[in-house]
C-alpha positions as CSV (number, residue, x, y, z in Angstrom):
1,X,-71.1,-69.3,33.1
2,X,-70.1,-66.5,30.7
3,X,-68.3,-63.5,32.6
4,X,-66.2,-60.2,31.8
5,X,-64.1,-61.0,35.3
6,X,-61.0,-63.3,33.6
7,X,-58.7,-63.7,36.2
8,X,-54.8,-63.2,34.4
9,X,-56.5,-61.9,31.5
10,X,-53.6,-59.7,31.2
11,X,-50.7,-62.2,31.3
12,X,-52.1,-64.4,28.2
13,X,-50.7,-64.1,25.1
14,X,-52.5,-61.6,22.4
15,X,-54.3,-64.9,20.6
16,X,-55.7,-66.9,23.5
17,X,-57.4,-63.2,24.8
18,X,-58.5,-63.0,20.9
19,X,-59.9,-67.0,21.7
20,X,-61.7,-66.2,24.8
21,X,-63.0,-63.0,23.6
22,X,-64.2,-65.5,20.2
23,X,-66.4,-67.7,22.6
24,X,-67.6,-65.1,25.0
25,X,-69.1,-63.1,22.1
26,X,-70.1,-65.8,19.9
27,X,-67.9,-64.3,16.8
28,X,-67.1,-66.1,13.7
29,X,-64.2,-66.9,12.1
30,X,-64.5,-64.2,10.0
31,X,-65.2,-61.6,12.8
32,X,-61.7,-63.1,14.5
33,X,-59.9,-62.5,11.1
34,X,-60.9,-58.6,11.1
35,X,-59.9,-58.0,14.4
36,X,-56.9,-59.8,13.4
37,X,-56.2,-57.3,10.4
38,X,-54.3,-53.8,10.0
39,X,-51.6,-52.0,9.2
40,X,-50.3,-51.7,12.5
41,X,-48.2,-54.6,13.8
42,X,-50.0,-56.6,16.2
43,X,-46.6,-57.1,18.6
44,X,-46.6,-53.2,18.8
45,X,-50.2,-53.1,19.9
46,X,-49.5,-55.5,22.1
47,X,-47.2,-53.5,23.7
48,X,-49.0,-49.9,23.6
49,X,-52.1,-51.0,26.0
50,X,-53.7,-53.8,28.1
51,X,-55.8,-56.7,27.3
52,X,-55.2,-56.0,23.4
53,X,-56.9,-58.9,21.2
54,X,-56.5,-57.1,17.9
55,X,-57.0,-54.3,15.9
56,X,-59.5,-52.0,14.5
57,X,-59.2,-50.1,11.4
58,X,-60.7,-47.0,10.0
59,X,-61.4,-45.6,6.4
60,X,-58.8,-42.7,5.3
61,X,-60.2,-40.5,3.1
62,X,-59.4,-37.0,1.5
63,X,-61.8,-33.7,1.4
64,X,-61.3,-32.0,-1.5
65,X,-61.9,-28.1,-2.7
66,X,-60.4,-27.0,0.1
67,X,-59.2,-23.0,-0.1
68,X,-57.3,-21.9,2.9
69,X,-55.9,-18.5,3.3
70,X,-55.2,-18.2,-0.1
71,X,-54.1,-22.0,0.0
72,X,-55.4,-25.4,-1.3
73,X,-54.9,-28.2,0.7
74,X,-56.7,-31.9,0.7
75,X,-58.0,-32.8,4.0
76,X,-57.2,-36.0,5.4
77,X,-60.4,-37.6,7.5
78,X,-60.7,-40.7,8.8
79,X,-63.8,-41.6,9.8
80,X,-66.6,-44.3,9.2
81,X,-69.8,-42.4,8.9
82,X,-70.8,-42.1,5.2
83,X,-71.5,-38.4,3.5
84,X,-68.9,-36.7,5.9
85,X,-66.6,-36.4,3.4
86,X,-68.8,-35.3,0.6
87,X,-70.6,-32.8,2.4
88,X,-67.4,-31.6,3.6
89,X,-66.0,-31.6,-0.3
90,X,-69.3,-29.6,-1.3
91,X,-69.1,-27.1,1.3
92,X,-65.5,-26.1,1.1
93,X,-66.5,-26.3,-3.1
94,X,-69.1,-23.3,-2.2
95,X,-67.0,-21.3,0.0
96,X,-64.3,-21.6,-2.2
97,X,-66.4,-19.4,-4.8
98,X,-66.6,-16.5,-2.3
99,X,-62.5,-16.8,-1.5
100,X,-62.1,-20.1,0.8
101,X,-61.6,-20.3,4.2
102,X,-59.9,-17.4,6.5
103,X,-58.6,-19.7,9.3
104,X,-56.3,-18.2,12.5
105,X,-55.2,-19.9,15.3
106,X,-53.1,-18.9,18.7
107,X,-50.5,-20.6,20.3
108,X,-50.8,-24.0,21.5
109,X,-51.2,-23.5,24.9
110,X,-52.3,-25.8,27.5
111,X,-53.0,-25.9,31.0
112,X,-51.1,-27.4,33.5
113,X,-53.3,-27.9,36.9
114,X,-51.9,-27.9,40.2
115,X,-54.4,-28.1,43.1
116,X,-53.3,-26.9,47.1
117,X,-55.0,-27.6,49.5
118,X,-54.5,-27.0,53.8
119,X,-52.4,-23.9,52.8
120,X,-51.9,-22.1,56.0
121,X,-51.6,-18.2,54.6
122,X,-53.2,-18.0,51.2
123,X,-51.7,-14.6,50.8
124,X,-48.4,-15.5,51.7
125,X,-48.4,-18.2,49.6
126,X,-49.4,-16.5,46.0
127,X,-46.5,-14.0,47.4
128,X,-43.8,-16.6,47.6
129,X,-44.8,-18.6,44.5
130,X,-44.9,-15.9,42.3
131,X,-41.6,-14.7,43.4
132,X,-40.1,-17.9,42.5
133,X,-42.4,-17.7,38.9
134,X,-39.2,-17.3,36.9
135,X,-37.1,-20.4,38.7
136,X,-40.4,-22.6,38.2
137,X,-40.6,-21.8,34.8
138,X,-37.2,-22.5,33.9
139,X,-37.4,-26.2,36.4
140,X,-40.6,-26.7,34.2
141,X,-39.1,-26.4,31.1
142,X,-35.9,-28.7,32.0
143,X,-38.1,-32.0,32.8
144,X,-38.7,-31.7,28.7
145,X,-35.8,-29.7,26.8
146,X,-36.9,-31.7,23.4
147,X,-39.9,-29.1,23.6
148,X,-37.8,-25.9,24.9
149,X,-35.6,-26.9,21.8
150,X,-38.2,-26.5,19.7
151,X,-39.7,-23.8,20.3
152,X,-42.1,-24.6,23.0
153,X,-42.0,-25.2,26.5
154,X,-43.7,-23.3,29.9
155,X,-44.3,-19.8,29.2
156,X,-46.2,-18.5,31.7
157,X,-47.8,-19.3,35.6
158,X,-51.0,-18.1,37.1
159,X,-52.0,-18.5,41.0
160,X,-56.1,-18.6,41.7
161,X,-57.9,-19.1,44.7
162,X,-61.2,-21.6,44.6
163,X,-63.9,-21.3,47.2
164,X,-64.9,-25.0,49.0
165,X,-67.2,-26.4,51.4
166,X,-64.3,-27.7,53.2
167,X,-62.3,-24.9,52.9
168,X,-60.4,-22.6,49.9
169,X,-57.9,-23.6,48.0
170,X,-54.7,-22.9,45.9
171,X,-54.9,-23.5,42.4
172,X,-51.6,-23.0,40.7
173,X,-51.9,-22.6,36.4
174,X,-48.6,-23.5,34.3
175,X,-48.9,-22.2,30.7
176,X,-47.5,-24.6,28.4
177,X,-46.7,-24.3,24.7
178,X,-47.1,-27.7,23.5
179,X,-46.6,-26.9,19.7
180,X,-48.0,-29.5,17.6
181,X,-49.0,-32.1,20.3
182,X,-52.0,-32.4,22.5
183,X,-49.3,-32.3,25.4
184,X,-50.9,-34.1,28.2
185,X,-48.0,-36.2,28.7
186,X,-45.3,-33.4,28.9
187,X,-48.1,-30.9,31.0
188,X,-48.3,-33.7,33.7
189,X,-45.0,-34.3,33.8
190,X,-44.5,-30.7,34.7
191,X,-47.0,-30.6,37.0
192,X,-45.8,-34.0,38.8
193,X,-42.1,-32.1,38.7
194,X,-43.1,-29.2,40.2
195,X,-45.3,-30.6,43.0
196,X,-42.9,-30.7,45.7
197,X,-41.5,-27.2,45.3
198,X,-45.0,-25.5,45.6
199,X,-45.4,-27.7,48.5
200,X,-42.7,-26.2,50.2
201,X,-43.5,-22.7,49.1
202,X,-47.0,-23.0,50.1
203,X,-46.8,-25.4,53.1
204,X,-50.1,-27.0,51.8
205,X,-50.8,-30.2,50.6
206,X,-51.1,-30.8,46.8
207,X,-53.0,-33.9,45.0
208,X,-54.0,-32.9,41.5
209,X,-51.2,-32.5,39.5
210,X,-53.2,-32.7,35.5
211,X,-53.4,-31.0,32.4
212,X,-56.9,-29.0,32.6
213,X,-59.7,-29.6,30.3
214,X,-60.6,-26.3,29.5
215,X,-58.5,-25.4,26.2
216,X,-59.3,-21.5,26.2
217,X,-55.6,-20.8,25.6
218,X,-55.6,-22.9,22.6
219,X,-58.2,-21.6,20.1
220,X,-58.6,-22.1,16.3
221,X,-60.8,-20.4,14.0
222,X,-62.5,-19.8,10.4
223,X,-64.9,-18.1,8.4
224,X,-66.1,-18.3,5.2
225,X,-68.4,-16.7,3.1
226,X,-71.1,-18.8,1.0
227,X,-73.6,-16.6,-1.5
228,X,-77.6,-17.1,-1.0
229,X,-77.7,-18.9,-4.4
230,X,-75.1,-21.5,-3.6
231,X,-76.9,-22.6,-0.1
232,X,-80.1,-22.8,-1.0
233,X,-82.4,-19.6,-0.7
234,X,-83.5,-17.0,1.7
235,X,-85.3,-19.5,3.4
236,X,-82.1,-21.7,4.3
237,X,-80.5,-18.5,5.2
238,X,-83.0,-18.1,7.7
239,X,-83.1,-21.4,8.9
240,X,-79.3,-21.2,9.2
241,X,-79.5,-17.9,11.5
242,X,-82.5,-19.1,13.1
243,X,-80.0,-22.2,14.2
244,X,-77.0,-20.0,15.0
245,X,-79.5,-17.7,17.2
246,X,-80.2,-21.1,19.3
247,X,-76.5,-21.9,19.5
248,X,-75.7,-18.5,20.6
């Protein structure tokens, strides 16, 4: 009887999990052979998650007519829904008429999450943690000196208090600059080093140690300008404001 539940699944090599997965979804040869293909070495896959059987590739394509800040640039996209990139290509062409894109962004800066809970004197604790703010930014910033060296690395810590059925408790924010990487790894770590020092500061309990969701530290934005003509009309115009009123 056909079944997900393969017991050792794990410890078989990459082709007899490719095999298994062949009969238990009825693929053809030629089905195997494209999971089979792509630029990245199967033996590396292998090794970078569980169960792999393959690999899956992607088109790489470029949107053009891009104007920046005064800047062109050709976007790399890699996606596999057809007329992305063209309608991306057109639109950038029709801003670019009215000057381009005017793009900003601030700092990269991510959320670490510490979460306390069973902490005896909540006052007392945001007291002694933020008088030891400066030595836990400093222990942060040692677990990854690759990223202090570069420019990044903890900047800041924040102390709020949540509300609970069962009872409040202590949330501890560290402000990491990640620079150019999505930084959950080196947030975590943070948070997983600094752990047992808030417990002892606190005298609470902590279990979520994580990089938080909520990326309001780490915003991005444009505007561009497109003329009536080049859209489409007054009536698209209204269309368009009549959409951003809903989104608003």
């Amino acid at each position: 009887m056909r079944t997900s539940r393969i017991s050792g699944f794990y410890n078989l090599p990459m082709d007899e999990r490719l095999k298994i997965v062949k009969e238990f979804a009825s693929l053809t040869d030629e089905e195997v052979e494209v999971l089979r293909d792509g630029k990245l070495p199967r033996e590396v896959a292998d090794h970078m998650i569980e169960n792999v059987i393959g690999l899956y590739s992607l088109p790489f394509a470029i949107a053009t007519n891009f104007l920046i800040n005064g800047k062109d640039y050709l976007i790399p996209m890699v996606i596999e829904e057809p007329s992305v990139v063209a309608a991306a290509s057109n639109a950038a062409k029709m801003a670019r008429d009215s000057g381009g894109f005017e793009a900003e962004a601030t700092d990269s800066i991510m959320i670490s999450q510490i979460q306390v809970v069973k902490v005896p004197d909540l006052e007392e604790a945001i007291r002694r943690i933020m008088a030891e703010k400066d030595k836990l930014i400093a222990a942060a910033n040692e677990m990854d000196p690759l990223l202090t060296r570069l420019g990044g690395g903890a900047r800041d810590l924040e102390v709020r208090v949540v509300g609970t059925e069962a009872g409040p408790m202590l949330i501890v924010h560290l402000l990491v600059d990640t620079l150019d990487a999505m930084g959950a790894n080196t947030v975590n770590t943070m948070a997983e080093g600094l752990a047992p020092t808030i417990e002892r500061l606190t005298g609470g309990k902590v279990y979520l140690r994580i990089i938080s969701n909520l990326a309001d530290r780490r915003l991005a934005r444009a505007k561009a300008k497109f003329s009536k003509a080049a859209i489409g009309g007054e009536e698209v115009v209204e269309g368009i404001m009549w959409a951003y009123r809903f989104a608003k």
